[in-house]
C-alpha positions in Angstrom: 0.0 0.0 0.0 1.6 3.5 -1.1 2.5 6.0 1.7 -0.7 8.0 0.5 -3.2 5.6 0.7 -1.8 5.0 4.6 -2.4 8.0 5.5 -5.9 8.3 4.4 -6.7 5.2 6.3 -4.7 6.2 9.1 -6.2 9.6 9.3 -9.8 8.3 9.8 -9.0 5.3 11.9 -7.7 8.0 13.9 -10.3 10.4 14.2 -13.2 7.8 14.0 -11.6 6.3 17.0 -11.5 10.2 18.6 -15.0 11.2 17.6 -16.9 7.9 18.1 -19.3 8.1 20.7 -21.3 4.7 20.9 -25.1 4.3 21.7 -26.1 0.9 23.1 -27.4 -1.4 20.9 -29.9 -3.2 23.6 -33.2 -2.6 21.2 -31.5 -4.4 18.0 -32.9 -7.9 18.3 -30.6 -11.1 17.1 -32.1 -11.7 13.8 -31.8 -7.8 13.1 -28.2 -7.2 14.3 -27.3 -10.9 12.7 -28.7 -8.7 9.4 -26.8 -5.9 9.9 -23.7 -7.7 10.4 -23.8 -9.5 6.9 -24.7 -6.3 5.6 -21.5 -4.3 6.8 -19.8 -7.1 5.9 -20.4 -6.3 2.5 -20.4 -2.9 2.8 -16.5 -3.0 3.8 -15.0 -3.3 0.4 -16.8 -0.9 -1.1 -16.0 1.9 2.1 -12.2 1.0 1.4 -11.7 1.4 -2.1 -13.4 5.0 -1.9 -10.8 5.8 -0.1 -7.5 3.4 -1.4 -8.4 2.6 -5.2 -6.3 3.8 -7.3 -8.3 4.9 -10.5 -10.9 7.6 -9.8 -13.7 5.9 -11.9 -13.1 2.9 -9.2 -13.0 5.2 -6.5 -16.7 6.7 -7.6 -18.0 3.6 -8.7 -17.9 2.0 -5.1 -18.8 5.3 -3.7 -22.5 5.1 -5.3 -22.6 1.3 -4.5 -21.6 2.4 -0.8 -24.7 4.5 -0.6 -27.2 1.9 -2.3 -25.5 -0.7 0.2 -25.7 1.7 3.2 -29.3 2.3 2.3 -30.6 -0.8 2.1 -28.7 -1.4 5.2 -30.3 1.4 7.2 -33.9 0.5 6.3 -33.3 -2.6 9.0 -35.4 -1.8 12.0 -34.1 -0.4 14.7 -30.2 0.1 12.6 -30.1 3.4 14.8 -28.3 1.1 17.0 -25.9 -0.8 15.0 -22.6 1.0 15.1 -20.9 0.1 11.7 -17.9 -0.1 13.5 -16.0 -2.0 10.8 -16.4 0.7 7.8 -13.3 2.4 9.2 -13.1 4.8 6.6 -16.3 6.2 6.9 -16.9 8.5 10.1 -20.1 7.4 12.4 -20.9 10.6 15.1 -24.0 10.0 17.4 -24.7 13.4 18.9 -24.7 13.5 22.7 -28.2 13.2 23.3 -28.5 10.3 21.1 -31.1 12.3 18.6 -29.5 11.7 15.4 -26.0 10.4 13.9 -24.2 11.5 11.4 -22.6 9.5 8.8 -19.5 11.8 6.7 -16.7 10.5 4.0 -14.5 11.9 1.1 -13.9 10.9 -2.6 -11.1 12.0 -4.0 -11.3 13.1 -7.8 -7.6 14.4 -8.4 -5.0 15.6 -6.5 -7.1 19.0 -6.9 -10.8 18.1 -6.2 -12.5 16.2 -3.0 -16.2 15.7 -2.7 -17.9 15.1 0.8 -20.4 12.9 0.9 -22.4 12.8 4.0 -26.1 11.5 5.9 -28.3 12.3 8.6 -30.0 9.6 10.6 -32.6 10.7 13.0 -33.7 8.2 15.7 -36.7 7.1 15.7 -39.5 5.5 18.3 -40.3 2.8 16.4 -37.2 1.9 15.1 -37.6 3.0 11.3 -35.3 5.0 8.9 -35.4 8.5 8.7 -33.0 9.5 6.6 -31.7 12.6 5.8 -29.0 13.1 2.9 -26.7 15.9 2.5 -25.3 16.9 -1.0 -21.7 19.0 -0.9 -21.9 22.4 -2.7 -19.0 23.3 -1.4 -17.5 23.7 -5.0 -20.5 25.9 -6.4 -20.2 28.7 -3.7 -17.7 31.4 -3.3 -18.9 32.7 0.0 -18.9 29.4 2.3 -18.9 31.2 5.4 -21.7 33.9 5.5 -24.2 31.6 4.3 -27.0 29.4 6.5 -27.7 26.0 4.6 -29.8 23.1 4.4 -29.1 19.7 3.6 -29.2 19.7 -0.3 -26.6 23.0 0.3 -24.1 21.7 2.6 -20.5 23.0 3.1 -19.0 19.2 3.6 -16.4 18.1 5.8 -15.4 15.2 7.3 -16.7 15.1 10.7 -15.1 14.0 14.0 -16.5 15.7 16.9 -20.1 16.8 18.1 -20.6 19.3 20.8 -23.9 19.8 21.9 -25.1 22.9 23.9 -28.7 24.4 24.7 -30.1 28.1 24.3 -33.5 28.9 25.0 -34.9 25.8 25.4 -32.9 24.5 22.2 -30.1 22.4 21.3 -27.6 23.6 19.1 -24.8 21.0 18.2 -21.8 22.1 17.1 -19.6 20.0 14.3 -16.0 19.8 13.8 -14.7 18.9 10.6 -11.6 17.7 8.1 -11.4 19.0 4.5 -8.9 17.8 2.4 -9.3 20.8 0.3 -7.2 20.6 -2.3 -3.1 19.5 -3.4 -1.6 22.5 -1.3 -3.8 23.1 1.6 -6.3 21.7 4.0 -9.0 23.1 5.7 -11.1 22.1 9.7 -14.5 23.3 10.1 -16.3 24.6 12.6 -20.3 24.5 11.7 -23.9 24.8 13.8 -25.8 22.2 13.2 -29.5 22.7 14.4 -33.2 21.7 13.0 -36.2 23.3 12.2 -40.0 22.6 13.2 -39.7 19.9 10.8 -36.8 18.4 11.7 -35.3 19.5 9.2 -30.8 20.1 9.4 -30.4 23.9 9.3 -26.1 24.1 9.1 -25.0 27.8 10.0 -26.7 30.9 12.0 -25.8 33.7 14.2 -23.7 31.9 16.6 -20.4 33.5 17.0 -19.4 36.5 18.0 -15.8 38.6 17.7 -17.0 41.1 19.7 -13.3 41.2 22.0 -11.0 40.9 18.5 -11.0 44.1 16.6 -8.9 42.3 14.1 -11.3 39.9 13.1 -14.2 42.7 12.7 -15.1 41.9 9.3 -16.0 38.2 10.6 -19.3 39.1 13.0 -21.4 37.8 9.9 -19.7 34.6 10.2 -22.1 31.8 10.3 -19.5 29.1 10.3 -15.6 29.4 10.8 -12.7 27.4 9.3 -8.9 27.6 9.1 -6.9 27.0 6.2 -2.9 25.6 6.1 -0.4 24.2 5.1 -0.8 20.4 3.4 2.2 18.9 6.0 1.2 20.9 8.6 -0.3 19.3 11.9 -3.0 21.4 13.7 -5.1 21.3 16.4 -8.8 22.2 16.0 -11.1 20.1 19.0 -13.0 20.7 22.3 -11.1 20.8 25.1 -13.8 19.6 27.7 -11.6 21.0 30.7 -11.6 24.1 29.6 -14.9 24.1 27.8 -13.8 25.5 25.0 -13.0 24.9 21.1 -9.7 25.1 20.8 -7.3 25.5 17.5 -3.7 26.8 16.4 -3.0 29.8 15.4 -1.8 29.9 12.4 0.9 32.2 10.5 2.4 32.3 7.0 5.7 30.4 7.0 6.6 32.8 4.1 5.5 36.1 5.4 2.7 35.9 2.2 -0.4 36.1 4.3 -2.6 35.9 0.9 -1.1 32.9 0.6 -3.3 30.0 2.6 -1.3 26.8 2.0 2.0 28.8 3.5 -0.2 28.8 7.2 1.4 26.5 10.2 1.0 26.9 13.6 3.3 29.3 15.6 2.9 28.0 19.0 -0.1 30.3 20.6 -4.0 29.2 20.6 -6.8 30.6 19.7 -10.2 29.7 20.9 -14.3 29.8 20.9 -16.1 29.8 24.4 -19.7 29.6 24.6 -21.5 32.6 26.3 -25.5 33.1 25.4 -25.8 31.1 23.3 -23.2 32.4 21.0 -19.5 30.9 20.3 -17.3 33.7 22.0 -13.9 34.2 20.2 -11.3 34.2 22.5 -8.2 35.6 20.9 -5.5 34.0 23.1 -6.4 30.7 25.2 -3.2 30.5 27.2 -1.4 33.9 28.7 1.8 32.3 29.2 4.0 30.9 26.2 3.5 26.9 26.3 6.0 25.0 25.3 6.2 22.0 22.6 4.6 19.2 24.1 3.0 21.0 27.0 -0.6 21.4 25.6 -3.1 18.4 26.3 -2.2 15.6 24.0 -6.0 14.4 23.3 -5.9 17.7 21.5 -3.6 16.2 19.0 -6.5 14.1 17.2 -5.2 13.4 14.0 -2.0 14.0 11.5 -3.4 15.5 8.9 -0.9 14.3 5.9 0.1 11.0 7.9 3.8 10.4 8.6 4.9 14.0 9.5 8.2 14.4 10.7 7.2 16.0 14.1 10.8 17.4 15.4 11.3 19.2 12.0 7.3 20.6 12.6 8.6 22.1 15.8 11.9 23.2 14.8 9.5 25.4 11.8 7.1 26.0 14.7 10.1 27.8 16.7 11.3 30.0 13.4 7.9 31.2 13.1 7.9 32.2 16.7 11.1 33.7 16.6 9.7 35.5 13.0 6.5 37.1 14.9 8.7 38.4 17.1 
C-alpha cells in the first residue's frame, strides 16, 4: 500500500476512533443485528476502495454502491443502534443526546478536487429509517462562510466531533470537521448544526461573535468558521472539555505571504471559541503564558493530517515562526 493511501486510512481510523461516541445497541434484536452484520460485511470493500483505489472511476464507482448498500442497510429496523464499526473509513458521530448520527466521508477526484459525501439519521420511536441526505456544494459557492444552509446545500467536511449545547430551550450542536481541500492546503470546520419545526438540518446561524478581536471585525457575519494551512502541517482544532472551549492553532504564513493559505502553520499560541448566550465567544489567546512544545493536552492532537509527519522538523519550523512574529 503507497504512503498516500496510509495516511488516508490512518487519518480516519484516527479520528473515528476520537469522535466515536457509541449508543447501546440493547433494542436491535438477534435476527436484526445478525442482518446488519452481513450487511456491513459487504459494505466493507466498497468503504475501502473509496478511499484506497487507485483509479478515480473505481473510486466513484464503489462510492455510489456504498450509498445503495448503506441504504438498504439502514432500512433494517431499529439500525439506529448498530454502530458500523467495521467501515473504518467512513466517520459514524452519534450526537450526545443520542437524537441523530451523522454519517460523513470523502472521494477523492484528483490531486485537486475532493467531494464530501455525507447523511443524517434521526432516531426514531419505532425503530424505522429517517434518513436525511446531504449533498456538498462546497465547489459551487464562493462565500462558504456567511451563508445558512440546508441539507441539499451543505459545506461538507469530514466530521469528527459533536458538541452539543442548549439556548433557550434548544439544542444547538456544534460540528468539527476535516477537509482535504485541495493539493496544497487543508481546511477544519467549525459548523452549527441545528433543526427546524420539521426536523429539518439547518447548518450555520448567528452563533459567534468577535465582539473582543477588533482584528477579526469583518467576521461578526460569520455563520460558520474554518482555518486553512499548510498540506504537511499538523494542527489542532477540538473541544477541550476541561476548559470548555474549542480550541485551535494559530496559524501564520511560513513565508511572510499572508494571501497565501497553504504557506499557514502553527506558531505556538491558541486561539479559541467559548460559549456565552448562546453564541460561540472568540477568544483571541487561550493560554497567557508561552506553552511550550509538548505542554498542551495531548488528546488535542487528534489526528495528522498528511500521515507520517516528521514532528521534530514541525517544531523546529514552529520555533522560526515564533522567533519570526517576534
Amino acid at each position: 500500500m503507497s504512503i498516500s493511501r496510509k495516511s488516508n486510512c490512518l487519518f480516519l481510523l484516527i479520528m473515528l476512533i476520537t469522535g466515536f461516541s457509541s449508543v447501546s445497541a440493547q433494542q436491535l434484536s438477534a435476527d436484526e443485528k445478525g442482518s446488519l452484520i452481513n450487511r456491513q460485511d459487504s459494505l466493507v470493500r466498497y468503504a475501502d476502495d473509496i478511499v484506497n483505489a487507485r483509479e478515480a472511476n473505481q473510486r466513484f464507482r464503489s462510492d455510489s454502491s456504498f450509498i445503495r448498500m448503506l441504504v438498504r442497510a439502514l432500512k433494517t429496523p431499529n439500525s439506529f443502534y448498530f454502530p458500523f464499526d467495521s467501515l473504518q473509513t467512513i466517520s459514524k458521530l452519534y450526537a450526545p443526546d443520542s437524537s441523530f448520527r451523522i454519517f460523513t466521508w470523502q472521494v477523492k477526484k484528483d490531486e485537486f478536487v475532493y467531494l464530501q459525501r455525507g447523511a443524517i439519521q434521526k432516531r426514531t420511536q419505532n425503530g424505522s429509517l429517517k434518513l436525511i441526505p446531504l449533498h456538498d456544494v462546497s465547489m459551487f459557492t464562493s462565500r462558504p462562510l456567511d451563508s445558512i444552509r440546508t441539507a441539499d446545500s451543505w459545506i461538507g467536511a469530514i466530521y469528527y466531533r459533536i458538541i452539543e449545547k442548549s439556548f433557550q430551550g434548544k439544542n444547538i450542536y456544534t460540528l468539527l470537521g476535516f477537509d482535504s481541500y485541495n493539493i496544497s492546503s487543508n481546511k477544519k470546520w467549525m459548523e452549527v448544526l441545528t433543526f427546524d419545526e420539521n426536523g429539518q438540518p439547518v447548518f450555520g446561524g448567528p452563533y459567534f461573535s468577535f465582539k473582543d478581536d477588533s482584528a477579526k471585525a469583518a467576521k461578526k457575519r460569520t455563520v460558520r468558521f474554518n482555518i486553512e494551512y499548510k498540506k504537511e502541517a499538523s494542527t489542532t482544532f477540538n473541544y477541550d472539555s476541561s476548559l470548555d472551549m474549542i480550541v485551535y492553532d494559530h496559524l501564520i504564513s511560513e513565508s511572510n505571504e499572508p494571501v497565501r493559505k497553504d504557506s499557514y502553520v502553527p506558531d505556538g499560541d491558541y486561539e479559541g471559541f467559548k460559549w456565552q448566550n448562546g453564541q460561540w465567544l472568540h477568544v483571541v489567546k487561550v493560554f497567557t503564558t508561552a506553552l511550550k512544545d509538548g505542554q498542551y493536552p495531548q488528546d488535542l492532537k487528534i489526528l495528522n493530517d498528511a500521515g507520517g509527519i516528521d514532528e521534530n522538523k514541525l517544531k523546529e519550523q514552529s520555533e522560526k515562526n515564533r522567533k519570526r512574529k517576534k
